[in-house]
N, C-alpha and C positions, 0 to 999 in steps of 0.2 A: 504494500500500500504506500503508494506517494505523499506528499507532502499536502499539495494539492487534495488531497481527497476526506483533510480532518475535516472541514464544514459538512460533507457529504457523510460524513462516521459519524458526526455530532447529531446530527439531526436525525439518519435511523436510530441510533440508540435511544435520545427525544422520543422519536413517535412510536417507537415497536420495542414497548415494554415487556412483550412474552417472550422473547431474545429466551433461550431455554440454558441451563447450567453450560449441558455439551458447548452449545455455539462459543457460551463467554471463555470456557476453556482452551476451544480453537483457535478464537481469536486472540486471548492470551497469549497463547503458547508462541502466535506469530510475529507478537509483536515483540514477545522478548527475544525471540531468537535474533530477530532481525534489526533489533534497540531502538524500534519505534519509540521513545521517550512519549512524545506529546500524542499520539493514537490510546498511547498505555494507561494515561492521565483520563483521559475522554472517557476510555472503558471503564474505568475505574470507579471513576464519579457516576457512569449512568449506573453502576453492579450496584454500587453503593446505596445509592437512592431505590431501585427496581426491588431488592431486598430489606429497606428497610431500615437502612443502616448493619456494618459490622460491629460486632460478630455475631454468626449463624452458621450451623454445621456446614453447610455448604458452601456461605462464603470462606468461612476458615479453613477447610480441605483445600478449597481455589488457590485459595491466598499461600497455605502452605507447599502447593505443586509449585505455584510458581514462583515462590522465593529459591527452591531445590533448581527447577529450571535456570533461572538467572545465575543462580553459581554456577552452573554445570556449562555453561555458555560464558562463564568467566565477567559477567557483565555488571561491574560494581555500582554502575551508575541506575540500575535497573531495580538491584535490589535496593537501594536509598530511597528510587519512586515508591516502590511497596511496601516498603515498613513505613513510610512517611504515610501511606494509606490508609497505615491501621494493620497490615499482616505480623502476625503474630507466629511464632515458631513451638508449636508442641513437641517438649523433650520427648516425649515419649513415643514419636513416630518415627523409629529407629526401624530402617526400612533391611533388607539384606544385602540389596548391590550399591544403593541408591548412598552418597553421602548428605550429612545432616547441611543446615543451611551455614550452622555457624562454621562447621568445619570450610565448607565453600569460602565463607566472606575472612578464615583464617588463611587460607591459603589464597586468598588475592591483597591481602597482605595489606589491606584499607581500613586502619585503626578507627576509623570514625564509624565503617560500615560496619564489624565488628562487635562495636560499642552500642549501636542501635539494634541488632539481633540480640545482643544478651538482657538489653534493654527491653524485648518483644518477648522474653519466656525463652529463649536458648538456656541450654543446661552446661553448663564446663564439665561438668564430670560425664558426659553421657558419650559413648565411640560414638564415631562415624558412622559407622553401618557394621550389619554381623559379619560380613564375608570379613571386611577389613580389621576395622576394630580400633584403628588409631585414633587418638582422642587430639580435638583439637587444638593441646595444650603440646603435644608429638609432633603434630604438624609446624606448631611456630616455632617448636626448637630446630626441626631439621631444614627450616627456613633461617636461620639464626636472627631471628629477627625478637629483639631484648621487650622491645614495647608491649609485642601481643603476648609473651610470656609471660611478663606482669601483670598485664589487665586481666588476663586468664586467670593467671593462681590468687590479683584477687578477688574475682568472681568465684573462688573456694574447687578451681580444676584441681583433680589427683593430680600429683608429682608422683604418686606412688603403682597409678596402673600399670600393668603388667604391658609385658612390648604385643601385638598382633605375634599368630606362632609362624605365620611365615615372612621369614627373613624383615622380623618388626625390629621395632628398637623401643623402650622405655626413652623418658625428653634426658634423661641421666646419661643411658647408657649412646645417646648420640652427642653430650656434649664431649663424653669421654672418646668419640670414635672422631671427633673432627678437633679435639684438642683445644675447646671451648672454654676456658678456664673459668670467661664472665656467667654464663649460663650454667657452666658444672657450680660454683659457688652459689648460686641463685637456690641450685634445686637444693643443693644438701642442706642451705639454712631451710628451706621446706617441711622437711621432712623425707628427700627420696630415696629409695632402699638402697644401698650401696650393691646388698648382693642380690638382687632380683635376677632373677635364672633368664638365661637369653632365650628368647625364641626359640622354635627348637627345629626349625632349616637358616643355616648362614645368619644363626645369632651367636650374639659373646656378652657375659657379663661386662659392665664399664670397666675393671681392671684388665681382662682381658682385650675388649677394644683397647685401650690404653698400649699395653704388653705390644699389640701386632703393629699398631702403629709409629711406636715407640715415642711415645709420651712421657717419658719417664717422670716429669714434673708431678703431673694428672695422678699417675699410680702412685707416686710415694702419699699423694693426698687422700687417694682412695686408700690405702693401706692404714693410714693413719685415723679416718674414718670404719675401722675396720671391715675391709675388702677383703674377701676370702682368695687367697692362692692358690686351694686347689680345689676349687670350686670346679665341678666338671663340666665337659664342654657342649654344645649346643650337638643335638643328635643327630642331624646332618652337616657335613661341612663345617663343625667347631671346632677349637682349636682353644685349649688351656691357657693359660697365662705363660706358662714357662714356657709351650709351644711356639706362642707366639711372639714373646722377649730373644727366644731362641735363632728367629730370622735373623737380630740383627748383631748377630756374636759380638753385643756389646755385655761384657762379665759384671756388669754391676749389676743385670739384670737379679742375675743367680743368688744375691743376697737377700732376694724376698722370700725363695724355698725355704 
């Protein structure tokens, strides 16, 4: 739809208020994909009024497809029109494939949009979805981005969730794998487990990340947080602390055995 054609959108929606759930859907759906802004406004306002005002189970299902849509489409300015509407984000429709909105608006990495999903009912402690499981407090670590880690933990996100089992990471055990010192200190005044068990295809505990990357800074602080050394390794593709210290036949490693 053209630009040209919102007076001709404004006035069907005006005179043909039996427009049915499906159509407002479809047309939703088009208009975010394609970041109609002011089409999206139009609909919004006529749904708005046609219904009675939000919220109502079905404007709130609408509202929540297409907040998930707009992330899934990466469109930050998309999701601001909809919550600025009134869409509201229910923790608890943790879908299986499908990620939550606020994981969406954590990963486009737009502190303001963010701010206004957790401000609409987003939950920090709640995954993404069941396939994945990464919480969106995982996501802004392995973005290394300091802002949405704090606005997260304090909106009361686990530091302590367990990583996704395939090839996940705890937000700990990725500061310890990218050698994060600011973000490793962050989680452990938190609360986060030092020795949470990695994943278990192509995970490591943090000293282990630490050990393979050779961090050695990282590990003497996870040790000193007590870090377990022989903590075993992840069931596919893991590799011990000493396994992994052992790449780099640097001997000071061998003083943590």
């Amino acid at each position: 739809m053209e630009e040209q054609d919102v007076p001709l959108l404004r006035t069907v929606l005006t005179v043909d208020s039996a427009v049915n759930h499906a159509d407002r859907l479809g047309y939703m759906e088009f208009f975010i994909k394609h970041g109609n802004i002011e089409q999206l406004k139009i609909l919004l306002a006529a749904y708005t009024s046609i219904n009675n005002g939000l919220p109502n189970p079905k404007g709130m299902a609408l509202m929540d497809t297409a907040l998930r849509l707009a992330g899934e489409v990466r469109n930050m300015e998309v999701m601001k029109t909809l919550l600025e509407a009134g869409a509201t984000t229910p923790s608890v429709r943790i879908s299986l494939y499908r990620h939550t909105t606020l994981w969406h608006a954590v990963e486009g990495g737009d502190l303001e949009v963010v701010n206004m999903v957790l401000a609409a009912g987003a939950d920090a402690k709640s995954p993404s979805c069941k396939s994945d499981g990464t919480t969106p407090l995982q996501q802004a670590a392995k973005q290394g981005n300091m802002e949405l880690v704090d606005l997260l933990l304090k909106a009361a996100a686990n530091a302590k969730q367990p990583p996704p089992s395939y090839e996940g990471v705890t937000a700990l055990q990725f500061a310890a794998k990218q050698g994060d010192m600011e973000l490793w200190d962050r989680l452990l005044k938190v609360g986060a487990n030092v020795n949470q068990a990695p994943a278990s295809r192509q995970g490591a505990t943090a000293l282990q990340f630490a050990a393979i990357r050779g961090y050695i800074e990282i590990a003497h602080k996870l040790l000193d947080a007590g870090a377990n050394v022989q903590a075993p390794r992840a069931e596919r593709y893991g590799r011990t602390a000493l396994e992994g210290a052992a790449e780099h036949a640097d001997w000071t490693w061998y003083n943590f055995s």
